[in-house]
C-alpha positions as CSV (number, residue, x, y, z in Angstrom):
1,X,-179.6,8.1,-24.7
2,X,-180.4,4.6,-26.5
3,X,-184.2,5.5,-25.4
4,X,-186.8,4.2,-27.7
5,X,-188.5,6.8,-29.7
6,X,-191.6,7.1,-30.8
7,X,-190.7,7.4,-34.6
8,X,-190.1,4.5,-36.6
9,X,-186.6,3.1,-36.4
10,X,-186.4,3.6,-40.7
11,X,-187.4,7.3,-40.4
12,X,-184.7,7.8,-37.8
13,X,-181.9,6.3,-39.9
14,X,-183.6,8.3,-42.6
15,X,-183.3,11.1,-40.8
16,X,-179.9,10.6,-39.8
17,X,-178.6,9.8,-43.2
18,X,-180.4,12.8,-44.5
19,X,-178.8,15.2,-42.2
20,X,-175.6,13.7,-43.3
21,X,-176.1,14.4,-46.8
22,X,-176.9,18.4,-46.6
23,X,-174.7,19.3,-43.3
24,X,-172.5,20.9,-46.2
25,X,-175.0,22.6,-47.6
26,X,-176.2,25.5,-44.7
27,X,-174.1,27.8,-42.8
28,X,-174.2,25.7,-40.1
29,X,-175.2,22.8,-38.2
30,X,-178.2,23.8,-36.9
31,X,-179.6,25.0,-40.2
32,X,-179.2,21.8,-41.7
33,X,-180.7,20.2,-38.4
34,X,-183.9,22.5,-39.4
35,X,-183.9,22.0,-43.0
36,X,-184.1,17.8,-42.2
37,X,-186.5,18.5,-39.6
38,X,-189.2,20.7,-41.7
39,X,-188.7,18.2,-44.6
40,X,-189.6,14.5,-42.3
41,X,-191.9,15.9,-40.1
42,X,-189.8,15.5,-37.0
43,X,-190.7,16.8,-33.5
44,X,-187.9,19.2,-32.7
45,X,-183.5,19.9,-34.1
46,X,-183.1,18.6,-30.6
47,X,-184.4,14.8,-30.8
48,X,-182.7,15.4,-34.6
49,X,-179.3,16.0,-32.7
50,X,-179.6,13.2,-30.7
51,X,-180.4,10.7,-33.3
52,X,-177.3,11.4,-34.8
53,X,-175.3,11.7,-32.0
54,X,-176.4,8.0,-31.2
55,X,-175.7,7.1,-34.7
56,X,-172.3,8.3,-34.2
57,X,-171.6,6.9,-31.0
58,X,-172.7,3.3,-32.4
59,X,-170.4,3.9,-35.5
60,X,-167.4,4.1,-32.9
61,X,-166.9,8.0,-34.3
62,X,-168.0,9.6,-30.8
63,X,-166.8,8.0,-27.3
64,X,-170.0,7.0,-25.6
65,X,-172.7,4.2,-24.6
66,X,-173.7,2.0,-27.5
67,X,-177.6,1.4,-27.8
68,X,-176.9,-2.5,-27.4
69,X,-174.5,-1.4,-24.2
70,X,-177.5,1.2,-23.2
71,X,-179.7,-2.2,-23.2
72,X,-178.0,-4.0,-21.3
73,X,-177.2,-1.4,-18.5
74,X,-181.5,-0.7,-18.5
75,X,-182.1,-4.2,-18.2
76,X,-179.1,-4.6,-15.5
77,X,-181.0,-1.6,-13.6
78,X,-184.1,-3.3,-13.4
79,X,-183.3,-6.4,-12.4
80,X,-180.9,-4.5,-9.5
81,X,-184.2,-2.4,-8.9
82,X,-186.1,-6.2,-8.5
83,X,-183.7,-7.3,-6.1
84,X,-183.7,-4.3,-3.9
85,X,-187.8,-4.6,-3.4
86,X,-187.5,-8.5,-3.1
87,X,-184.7,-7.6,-0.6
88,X,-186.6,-5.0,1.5
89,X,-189.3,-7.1,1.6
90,X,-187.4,-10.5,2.9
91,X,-186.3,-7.4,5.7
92,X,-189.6,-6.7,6.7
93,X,-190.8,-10.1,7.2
94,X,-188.0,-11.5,9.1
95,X,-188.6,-7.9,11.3
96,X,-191.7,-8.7,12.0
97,X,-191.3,-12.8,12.6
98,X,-188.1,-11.7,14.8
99,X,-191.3,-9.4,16.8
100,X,-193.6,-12.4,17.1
101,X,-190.7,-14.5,18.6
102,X,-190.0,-11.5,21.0
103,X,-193.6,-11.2,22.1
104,X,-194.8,-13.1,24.9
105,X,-197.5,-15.6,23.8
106,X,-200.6,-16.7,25.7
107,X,-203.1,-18.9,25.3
108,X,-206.8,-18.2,25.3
């Protein structure tokens, strides 16, 4: 998860602390999801669901990636994504210099 969302980080938490405040008060879950939702203007239950599941995960109440852990890992991907193109690339150059050294030369 740990994706950045388009909404502003204080309607999130907003958001978030809102749902916690009426999940008591409808039948179940995903009435209170709606209710929150209809109230802040929010795109769907779904991105509502998963705002609090990351909340919950970064509380230590849920087992799960951390948004600073999620960071990290995304920024540890990239720069293993970097290497692997810097890496292909060193390949293809000593290919082709191994190919000139393999070819007979002549002079004109």
């Amino acid at each position: 998860m740990a994706r950045l969302s388009r909404y502003p980080l204080e309607l999130c938490r907003r958001a978030v602390r809102m749902f916690a405040e009426v999940r008591d008060d409808y039948p179940n879950e995903t009435a209170a999801l709606q209710a929150v939702v209809d109230k802040l203007g929010i795109g769907s239950r779904e991105t509502l669901r998963n705002w609090v599941k990351q909340h919950e995960i970064d509380a230590g109440q849920r087992p799960g990636t951390t948004t600073e852990e999620s960071a990290q890992l995304k920024a540890l991907k990239k720069e293993n994504a970097e290497l692997k193109r810097a890496n292909d690339i060193l390949k293809a150059a000593a290919s082709f210099f191994a190919a000139e050294l393999d070819r007979p030369h002549t002079r004109s």
